[in-house]
C-alpha positions in Angstrom: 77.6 -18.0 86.9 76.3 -21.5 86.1 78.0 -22.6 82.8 75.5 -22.5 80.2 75.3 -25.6 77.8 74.2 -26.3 74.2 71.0 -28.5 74.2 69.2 -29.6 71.1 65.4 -28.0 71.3 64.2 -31.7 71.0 65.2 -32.4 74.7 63.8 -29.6 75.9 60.3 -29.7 77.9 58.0 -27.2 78.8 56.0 -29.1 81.8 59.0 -29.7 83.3 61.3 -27.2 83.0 58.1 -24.8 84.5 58.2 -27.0 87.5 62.0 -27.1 87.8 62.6 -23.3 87.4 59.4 -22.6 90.3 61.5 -25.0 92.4 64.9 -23.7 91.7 63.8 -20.1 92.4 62.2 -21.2 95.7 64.4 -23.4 96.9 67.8 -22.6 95.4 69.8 -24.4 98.1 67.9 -27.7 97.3 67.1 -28.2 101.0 63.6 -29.5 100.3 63.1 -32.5 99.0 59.8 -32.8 98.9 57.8 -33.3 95.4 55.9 -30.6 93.3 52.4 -31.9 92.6 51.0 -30.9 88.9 47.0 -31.2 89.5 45.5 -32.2 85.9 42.1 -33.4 88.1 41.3 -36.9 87.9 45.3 -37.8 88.1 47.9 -35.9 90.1 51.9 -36.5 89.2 54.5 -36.1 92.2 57.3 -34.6 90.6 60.4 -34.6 92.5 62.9 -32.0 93.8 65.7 -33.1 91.6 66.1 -35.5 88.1 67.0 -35.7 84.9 70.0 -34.1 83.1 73.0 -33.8 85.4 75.8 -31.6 84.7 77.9 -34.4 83.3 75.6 -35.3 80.9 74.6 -31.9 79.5 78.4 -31.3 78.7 78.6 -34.4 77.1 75.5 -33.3 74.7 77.0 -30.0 74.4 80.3 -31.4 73.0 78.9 -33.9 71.2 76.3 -31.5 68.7 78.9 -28.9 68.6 81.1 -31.8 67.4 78.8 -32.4 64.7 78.1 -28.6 63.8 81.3 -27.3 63.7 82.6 -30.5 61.6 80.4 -31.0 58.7 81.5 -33.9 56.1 83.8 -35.2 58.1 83.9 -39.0 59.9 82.5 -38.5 63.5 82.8 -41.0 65.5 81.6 -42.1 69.4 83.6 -44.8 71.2 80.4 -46.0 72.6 77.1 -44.8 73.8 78.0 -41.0 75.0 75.1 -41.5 77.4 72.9 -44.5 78.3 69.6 -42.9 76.7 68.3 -44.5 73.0 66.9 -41.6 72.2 69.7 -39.3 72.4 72.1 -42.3 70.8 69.9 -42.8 67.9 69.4 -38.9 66.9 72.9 -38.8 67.1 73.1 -41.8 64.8 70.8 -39.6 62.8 73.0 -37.0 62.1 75.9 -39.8 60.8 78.0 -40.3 64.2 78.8 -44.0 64.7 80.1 -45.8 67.6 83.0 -48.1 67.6 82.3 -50.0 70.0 78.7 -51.4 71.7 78.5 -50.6 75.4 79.8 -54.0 76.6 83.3 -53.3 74.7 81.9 -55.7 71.7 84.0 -53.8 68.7 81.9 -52.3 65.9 84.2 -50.6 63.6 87.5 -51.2 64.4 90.1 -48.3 65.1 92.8 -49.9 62.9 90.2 -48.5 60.0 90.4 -44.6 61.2 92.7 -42.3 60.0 94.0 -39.4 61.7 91.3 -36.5 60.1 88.7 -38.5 61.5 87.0 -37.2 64.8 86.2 -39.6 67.9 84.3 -38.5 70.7 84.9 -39.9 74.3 81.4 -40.8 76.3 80.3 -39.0 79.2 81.7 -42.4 80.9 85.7 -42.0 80.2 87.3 -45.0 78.0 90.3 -47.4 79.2 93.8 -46.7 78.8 94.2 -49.5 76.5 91.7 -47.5 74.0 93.3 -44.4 74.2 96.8 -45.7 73.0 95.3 -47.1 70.4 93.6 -43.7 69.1 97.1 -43.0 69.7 98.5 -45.0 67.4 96.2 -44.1 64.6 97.1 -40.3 64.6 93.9 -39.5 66.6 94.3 -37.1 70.0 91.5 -39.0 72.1 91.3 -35.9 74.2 90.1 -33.5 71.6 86.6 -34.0 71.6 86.6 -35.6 75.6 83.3 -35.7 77.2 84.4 -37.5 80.3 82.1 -36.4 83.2 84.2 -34.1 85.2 82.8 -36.2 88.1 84.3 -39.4 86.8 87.4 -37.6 85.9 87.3 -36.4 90.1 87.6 -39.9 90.9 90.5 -41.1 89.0 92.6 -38.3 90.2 91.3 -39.4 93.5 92.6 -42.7 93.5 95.7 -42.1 91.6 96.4 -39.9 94.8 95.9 -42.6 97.1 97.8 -45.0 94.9 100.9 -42.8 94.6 100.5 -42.5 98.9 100.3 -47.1 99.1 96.8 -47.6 99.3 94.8 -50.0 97.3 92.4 -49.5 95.8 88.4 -51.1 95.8 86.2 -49.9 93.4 82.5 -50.3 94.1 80.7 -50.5 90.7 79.7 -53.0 88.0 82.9 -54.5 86.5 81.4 -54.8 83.1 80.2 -50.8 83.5 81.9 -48.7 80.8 83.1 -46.1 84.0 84.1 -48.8 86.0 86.1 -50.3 82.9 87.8 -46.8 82.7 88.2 -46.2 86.5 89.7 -49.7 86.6 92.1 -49.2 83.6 93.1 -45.7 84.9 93.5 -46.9 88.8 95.5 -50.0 88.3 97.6 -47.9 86.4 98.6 -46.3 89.7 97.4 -49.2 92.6 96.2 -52.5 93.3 92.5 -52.3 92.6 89.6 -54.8 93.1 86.0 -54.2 92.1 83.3 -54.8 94.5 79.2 -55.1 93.4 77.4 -54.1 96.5 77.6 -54.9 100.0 77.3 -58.6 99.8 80.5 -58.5 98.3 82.3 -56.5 100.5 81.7 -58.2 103.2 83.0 -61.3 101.4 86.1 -58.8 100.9 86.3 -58.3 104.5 85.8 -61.8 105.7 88.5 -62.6 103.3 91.0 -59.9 104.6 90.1 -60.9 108.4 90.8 -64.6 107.7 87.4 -65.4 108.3 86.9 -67.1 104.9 89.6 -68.9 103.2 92.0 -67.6 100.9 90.6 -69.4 97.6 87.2 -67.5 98.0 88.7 -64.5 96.9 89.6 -66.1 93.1 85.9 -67.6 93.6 84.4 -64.1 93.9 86.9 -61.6 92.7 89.7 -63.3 90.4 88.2 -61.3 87.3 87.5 -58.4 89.0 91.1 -57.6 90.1 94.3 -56.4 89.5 97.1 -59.2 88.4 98.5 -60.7 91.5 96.3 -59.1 94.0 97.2 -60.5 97.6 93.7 -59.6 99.8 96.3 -60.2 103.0 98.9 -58.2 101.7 97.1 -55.6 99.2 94.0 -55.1 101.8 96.3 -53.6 104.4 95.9 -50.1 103.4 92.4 -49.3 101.2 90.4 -46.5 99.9 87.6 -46.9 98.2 86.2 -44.7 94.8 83.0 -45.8 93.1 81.1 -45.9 89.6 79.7 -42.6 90.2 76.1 -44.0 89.2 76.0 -46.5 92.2 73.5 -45.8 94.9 75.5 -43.2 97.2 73.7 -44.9 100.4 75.1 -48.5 99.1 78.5 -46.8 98.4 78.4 -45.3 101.9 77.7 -48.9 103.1 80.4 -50.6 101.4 83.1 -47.9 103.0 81.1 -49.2 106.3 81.6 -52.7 105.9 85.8 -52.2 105.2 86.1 -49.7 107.6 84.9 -51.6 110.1 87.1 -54.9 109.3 90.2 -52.1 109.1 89.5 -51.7 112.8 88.9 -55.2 113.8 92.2 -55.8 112.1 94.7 -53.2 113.3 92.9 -51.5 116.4 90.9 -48.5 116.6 93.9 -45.8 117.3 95.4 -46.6 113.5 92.0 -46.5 111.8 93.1 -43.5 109.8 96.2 -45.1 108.6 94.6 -47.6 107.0 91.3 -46.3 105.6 91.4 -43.6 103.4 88.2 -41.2 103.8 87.0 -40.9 99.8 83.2 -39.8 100.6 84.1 -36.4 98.8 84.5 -38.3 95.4 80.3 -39.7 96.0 78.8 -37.7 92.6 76.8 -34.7 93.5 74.3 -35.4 91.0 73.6 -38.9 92.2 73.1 -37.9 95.7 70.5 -35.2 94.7 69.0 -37.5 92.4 68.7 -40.6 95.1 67.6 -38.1 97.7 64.9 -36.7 95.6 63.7 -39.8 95.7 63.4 -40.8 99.1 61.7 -38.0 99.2 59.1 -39.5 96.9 59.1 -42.4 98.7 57.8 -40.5 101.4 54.8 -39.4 99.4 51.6 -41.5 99.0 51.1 -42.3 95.6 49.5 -45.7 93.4 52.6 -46.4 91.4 55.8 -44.9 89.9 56.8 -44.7 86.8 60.6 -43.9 86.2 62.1 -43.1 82.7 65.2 -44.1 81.1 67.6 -46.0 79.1 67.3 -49.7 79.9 71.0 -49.7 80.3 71.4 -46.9 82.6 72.7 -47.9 85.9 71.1 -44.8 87.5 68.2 -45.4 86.8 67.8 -48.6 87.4 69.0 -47.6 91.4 66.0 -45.2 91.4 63.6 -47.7 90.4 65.6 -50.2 92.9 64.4 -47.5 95.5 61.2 -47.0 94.5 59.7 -50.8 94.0 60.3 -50.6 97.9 57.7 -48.1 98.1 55.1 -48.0 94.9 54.5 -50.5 92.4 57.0 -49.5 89.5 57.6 -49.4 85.9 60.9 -48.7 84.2 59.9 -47.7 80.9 62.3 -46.1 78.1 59.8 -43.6 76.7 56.3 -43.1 75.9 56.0 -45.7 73.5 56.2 -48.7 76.0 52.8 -47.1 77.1 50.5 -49.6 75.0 47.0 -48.7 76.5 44.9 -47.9 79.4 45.2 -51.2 79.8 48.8 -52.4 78.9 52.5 -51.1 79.3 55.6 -52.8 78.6 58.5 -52.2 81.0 62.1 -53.5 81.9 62.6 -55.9 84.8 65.8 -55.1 85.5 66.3 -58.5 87.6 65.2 -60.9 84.8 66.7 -58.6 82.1 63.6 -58.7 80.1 61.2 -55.9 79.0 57.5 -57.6 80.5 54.1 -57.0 79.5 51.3 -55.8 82.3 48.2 -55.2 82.0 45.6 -53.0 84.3 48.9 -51.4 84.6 46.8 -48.0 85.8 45.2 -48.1 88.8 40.8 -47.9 88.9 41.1 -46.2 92.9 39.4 -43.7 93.3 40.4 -40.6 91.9 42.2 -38.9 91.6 45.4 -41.3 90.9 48.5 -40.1 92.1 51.7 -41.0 90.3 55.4 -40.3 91.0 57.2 -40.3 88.4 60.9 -39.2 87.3 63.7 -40.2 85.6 67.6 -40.7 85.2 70.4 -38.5 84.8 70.8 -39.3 81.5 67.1 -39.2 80.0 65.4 -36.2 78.5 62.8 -34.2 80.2 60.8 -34.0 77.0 60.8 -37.7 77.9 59.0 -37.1 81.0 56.8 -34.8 79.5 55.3 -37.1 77.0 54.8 -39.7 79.0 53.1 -37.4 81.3 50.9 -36.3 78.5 50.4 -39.6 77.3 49.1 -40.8 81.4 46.7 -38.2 81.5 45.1 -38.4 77.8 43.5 -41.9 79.8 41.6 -39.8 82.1 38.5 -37.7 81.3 38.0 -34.6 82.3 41.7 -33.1 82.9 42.1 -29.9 83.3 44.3 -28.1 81.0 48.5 -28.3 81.6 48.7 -24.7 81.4 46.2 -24.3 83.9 48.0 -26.7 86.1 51.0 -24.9 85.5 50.2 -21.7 86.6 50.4 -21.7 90.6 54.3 -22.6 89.7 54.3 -19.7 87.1 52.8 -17.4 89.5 55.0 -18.6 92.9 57.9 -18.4 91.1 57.3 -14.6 89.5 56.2 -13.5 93.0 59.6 -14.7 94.4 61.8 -13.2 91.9 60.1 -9.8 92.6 60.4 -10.1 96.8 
């Protein structure tokens, strides 16, 4: 049986969860990827096959609010962000957890402050080495109240494995990440490690390795992104590679490519396997259904997208990544970015700013279709009222419940065949 996890009523939806549970019953095995449509009329929404709340993330709420049940009057405190969603940070906030630290590793509240009865929670993202010593030091057990993603967790082990068996290690992810901070900390304990940003960079990597680029690119592009004293000739000889488990899988994939390839133009075809370690099983579930749900999206028709989530959250910033190649698209945190008919502020997540558009909703002809999801870390009561909030633009929409009932109705029928 599924493990069955404490969620506030707050984050809880009905639109979607009615959609999700039709699909689940009829398609347990996930094997169709192909959106629901929820029919209001005028506007149709292409839901996809997978989104939202992953399982890393619901254990992360579910330790966090029992946390703060079970431990009434006593200091709670998060290390940083538990998940990269406002909403769920600030109702935390709301119930008098702080955070030490902001999500870039700018300190807060320093540890040197806590005593040993006070509680600090771990984020769903793991925290460095260096952070749990010093928890340590101050009487605290950081593993008490641990929400690392199990996911996350997978990976370390992973490439402590390869690091106890002499390979290095390169770490696709963003080096300023919180995961990739704690994968980092935790593999370097065990390897040589190097970070890598996407494929651009790994093939910079392999150049390097092959001799193909000089020696001094690799302080250009990857001194502060390394291990002390890491030798690209020398360290690069045997690799695996583990990745920030919110990374595009396909990109991931791609970067393993990329060295794999320049392993084999380096030591011959035949010894391949003794110098690339396969790591594809540690590629996060969750992201892969997520990312795959949306290329099934993408295969949709649909006037724009809309995707929902923290502005921080590297998830979902891939999704929308994925999607502007497809739909016009507009990362927005939550229903209030939705101004107007006419206007809707949204994050650009390649300027870094939140942007103003206006005759943001299309005037086609009806009905407008939208897609529209969301991260791993985001609500789906989220999704639900920005859904709510589309369709209050357009006249004549039938009612939700009405629109809900073919899903209602499919997935009763099922459960009694």
């Amino acid at each position: 049986m599924p493990k069955e996890f404490l969620i506030p009523d707050l984050y809880r939806s009905e639109i979607i969860k009615t959609v999700k549970n039709a699909r689940q019953i009829l398609d347990p095995r996930k094997k169709d990827r192909t959106p629901a449509v929820l029919d209001l009329g005028p506007v149709r929404f292409l839901i996809p096959r997978h989104f939202g709340f992953c399982y890393g993330v619901e254990n992360a709420i579910d330790i966090a609010y029992r946390t703060v049940e079970e431990n009434p009057g006593r200091n709670i405190y998060l290390l940083s962000e538990m998940i990269h969603n406002p909403t769920v940070n600030k109702d935390l906030e709301a119930r008098g957890v702080r955070f030490l630290f902001e999500t870039d590793g700018t300190e807060r509240i320093s540890i040197e402050t806590l005593s040993p009865d006070d509680i600090v929670i771990v984020p769903a993202f793991g925290t460095t080495i260096a952070v749990q010593k010093q928890l340590e030091r101050q009487g605290i057990n950081p593993y008490q109240y641990d929400t690392t993603c199990p996911f996350v967790i997978k990976v370390w082990k992973r490439g402590k494995q390869l690091g106890s068996k002499g390979y290095s290690l390169v770490i696709h992810g963003k080096y300023q990440h919180e995961e990739t901070r704690a994968t980092f900390s935790h593999s370097s304990q065990e390897a040589p490690c190097v970070v890598v940003l996407n494929t651009e960079e790994a093939h910079i990597l392999a150049d390097i390795m092959l001799a193909n680029r000089p020696r001094s690119d690799f302080q250009k592009y990857f001194g502060m992104k390394c291990t002390d004293g890491f030798d690209p000739m020398e360290d690069m000889k045997r690799i695996g590679v583990i990745n920030q488990t919110t990374m595009l899988a396909t990109e991931t994939r791609e970067v393993m490519q990329i060295l794999r390839d320049a392993v084999r133009e380096k030591f011959g075809t035949s010894s391949v396997e003794m110098h690339f370690a396969d790591t594809t099983d540690t590629l996060c579930y969750a992201t892969n259904e997520n990312q795959s749900a949306t290329y099934g999206l993408m295969d949709e028709r649909a006037d724009l997208a809309l995707v929902v989530g923290g502005y921080n959250s590297s998830n979902t910033m891939h999704l929308v990544e994925l999607l502007e190649e497809r739909f016009p698209t507009c990362h927005i945190r939550d229903a209030s970015e939705i101004k107007s008919r006419s206007e809707i502020h949204h994050f650009n997540q390649w300027s870094k700013e939140v942007e103003q558009t206006r005759n943001w909703l299309p005037k086609a002809a009806e009905p407008v279709t939208i897609a529209i999801t969301s991260g791993a870390s985001c609500p789906d009561a989220l999704v639900d009222e920005v859904l709510l909030k589309v369709a209050s633009y357009f006249e004549g929409c039938r009612p939700v419940e009405e629109a809900l009932k073919p899903f209602r109705d499919e997935a009763a029928h099922s459960g009694t065949t």
